[in-house]
C-alpha positions, 0 to 999 in steps of 0.5 A, spaced: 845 210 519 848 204 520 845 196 519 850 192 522 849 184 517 848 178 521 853 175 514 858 178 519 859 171 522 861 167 517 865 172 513 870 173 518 869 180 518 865 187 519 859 186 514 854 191 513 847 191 509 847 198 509 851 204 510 846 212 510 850 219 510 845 224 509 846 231 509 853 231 510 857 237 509 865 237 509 869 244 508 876 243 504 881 249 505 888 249 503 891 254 508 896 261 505 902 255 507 899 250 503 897 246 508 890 242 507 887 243 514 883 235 512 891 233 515 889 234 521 884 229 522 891 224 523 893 228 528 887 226 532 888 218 531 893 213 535 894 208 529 896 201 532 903 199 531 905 196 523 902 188 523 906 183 520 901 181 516 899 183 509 892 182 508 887 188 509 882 188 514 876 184 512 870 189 510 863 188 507 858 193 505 853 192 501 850 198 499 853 205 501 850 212 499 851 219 501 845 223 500 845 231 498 851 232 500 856 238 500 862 240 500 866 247 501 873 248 498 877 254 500 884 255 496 887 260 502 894 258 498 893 263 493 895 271 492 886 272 490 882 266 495 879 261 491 871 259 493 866 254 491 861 249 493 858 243 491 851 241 492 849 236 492 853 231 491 850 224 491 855 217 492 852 210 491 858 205 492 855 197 492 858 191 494 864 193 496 870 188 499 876 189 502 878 183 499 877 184 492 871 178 491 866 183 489 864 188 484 865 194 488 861 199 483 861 206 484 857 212 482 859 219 484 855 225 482 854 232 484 853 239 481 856 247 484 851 252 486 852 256 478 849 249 476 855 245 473 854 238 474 859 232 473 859 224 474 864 218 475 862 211 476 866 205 475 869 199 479 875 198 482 879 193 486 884 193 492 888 188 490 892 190 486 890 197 486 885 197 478 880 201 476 875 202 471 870 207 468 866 213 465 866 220 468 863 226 465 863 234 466 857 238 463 855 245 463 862 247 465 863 254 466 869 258 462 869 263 468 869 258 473 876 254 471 879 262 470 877 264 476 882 259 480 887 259 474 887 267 474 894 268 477 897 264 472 894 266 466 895 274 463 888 274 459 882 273 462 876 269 459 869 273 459 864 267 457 864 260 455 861 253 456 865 247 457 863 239 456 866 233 456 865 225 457 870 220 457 872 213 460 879 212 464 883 206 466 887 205 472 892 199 474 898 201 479 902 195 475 909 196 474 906 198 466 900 200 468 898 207 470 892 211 468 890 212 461 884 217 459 881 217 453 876 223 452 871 221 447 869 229 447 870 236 448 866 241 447 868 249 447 861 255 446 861 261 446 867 263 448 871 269 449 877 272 451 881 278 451 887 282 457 884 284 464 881 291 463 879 291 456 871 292 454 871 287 448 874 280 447 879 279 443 878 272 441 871 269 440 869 262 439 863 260 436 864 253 437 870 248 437 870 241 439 876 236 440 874 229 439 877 222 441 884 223 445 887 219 448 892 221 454 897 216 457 900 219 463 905 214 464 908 215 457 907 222 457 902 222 450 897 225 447 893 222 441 888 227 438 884 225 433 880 230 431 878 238 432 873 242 429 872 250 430 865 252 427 865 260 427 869 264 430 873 271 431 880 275 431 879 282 433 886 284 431 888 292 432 895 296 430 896 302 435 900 309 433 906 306 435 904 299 432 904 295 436 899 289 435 893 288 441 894 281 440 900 281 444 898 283 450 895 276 451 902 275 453 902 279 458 905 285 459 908 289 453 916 290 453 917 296 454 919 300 449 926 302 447 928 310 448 928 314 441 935 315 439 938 322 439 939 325 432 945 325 429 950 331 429 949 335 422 955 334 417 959 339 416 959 342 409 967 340 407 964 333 409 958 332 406 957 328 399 953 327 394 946 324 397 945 318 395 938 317 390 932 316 395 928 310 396 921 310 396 919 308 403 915 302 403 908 303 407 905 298 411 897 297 410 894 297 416 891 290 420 884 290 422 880 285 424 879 277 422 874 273 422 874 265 420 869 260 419 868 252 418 875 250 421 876 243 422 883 239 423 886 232 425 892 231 429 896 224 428 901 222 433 904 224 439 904 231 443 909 229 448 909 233 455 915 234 456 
């Protein structure tokens, strides 16, 4: 629905009382080339020729909102297709100009079919480019993030709840960018453990990490706080005696061929044997278990 605004008159440009989208579905999909098949769209438009001018188009909304909408997203790009859907999905964006003059406050909300949800809300504005605000990530599946990092990753994870909030702040300024400071992250039931394997070599009860404040432009990271409460390591030696935990590193090297055995002495060579050294046995490792951890981290983790 469209509710053209009498206001159009003496503000010199389109205005509108209301703009309603409802039901509105959008499919997303990157294609194997790594195209995105929205690109299209600008194929269809015959844009005017370049104006001189500077000043953006004149446009006022007073409200507009986007009620139980959906969006379908395809990654064809990758060797396993990734797939998801998000619904519903629920925008507000009220007194937004093009010319700066008003608040241009947002909200957007949404939530995927297994029952993940995630908010942004704030204000921007065009000139210049600045934006603030608070977004929020809940109930956040660990097999849902696994699933679309699978290929870059050698182990799996098999369960776990992911939760975050934070604020952001965004200036296209020379000395500006975007800034992050996440007031939380939340990490439960955790586990992880190599593809095939029946049990999960990592466990995490709960880990938390606490007021990090992420500069884009500088590249740095600053974590206050982290706490991991409960928790296990199952480490396991096989006959060979190589170590389980490696396997999250991928595949294991493989090993080097045993070494023919040496020809025997003849007897004029031989020599009196040297006094025998008692070999040292290694005890075996078994599984770990650690508890109430808790750090702080003070400076920077660059990303270079």
């Amino acid at each position: 629905m469209l509710d053209f605004d009498i206001s159009s008159v003496w503000r010199v440009g389109a205005s509108f009382a209301a703009v309603e989208l409802d039901d509105p579905f959008a499919r997303v999909m990157l294609r194997p080339d790594g195209s995105l098949n929205l690109a299209d769209l600008a194929k269809l438009a015959h844009p005017s020729p370049p104006s001189d001018s500077n000043e953006n188009p004149r446009v006022f909304i007073d409200r507009l909102s986007v009620a139980s909408g959906r969006i379908a997203f395809e990654d064809r790009a990758r060797a396993t297709p990734f797939a998801t859907e998000l619904r519903p999905i629920n925008f507000e964006l009220r007194d937004f100009s093009t010319g700066g003059q008003s608040g241009n406050a947002y909200s957007l909300r949404g939530a995927s079919v297994d029952g993940e949800t995630f908010a942004w809300n704030g204000t921007f504005q065009l000139t210049p480019l600045t934006s603030t605000g608070k977004f929020e990530v809940s109930s956040l599946q660990a097999r849902t993030v696994w699933s679309y990092l699978r290929e870059a990753l050698a182990f799996e994870f098999t369960r776990g709840v992911i939760n975050l909030d934070g604020e952001y702040f965004y200036d296209a300024g020379e000395n500006g960018g975007l800034r992050l400071a996440v007031h939380q992250v939340s990490l439960t039931d955790f586990g992880l453990r190599p593809p095939g394997r029946d049990h999960d070599y990592v466990e995490v009860a709960s880990l938390a990490v606490q007021e990090t404040q992420v500069n884009v432009r500088t590249r740095r990271v600053d974590i206050a706080h982290v706490k991991l409460d409960g928790g296990a390591l199952h480490v396991a030696r096989d006959a060979e005696g190589r170590i389980n935990l490696l396997e999250l590193a991928g595949k294991p090297a493989p090993t080097a061929p045993a070494e023919a055995a040496p020809a025997p002495t003849p007897a004029s060579e031989r020599k009196k044997k040297a006094p025998r050294v008692p070999r040292r046995r290694e005890k075996a490792v078994g599984r770990g278990r650690r508890r109430g951890v808790a750090a702080k981290l003070v400076g920077a983790l660059p990303w270079d």
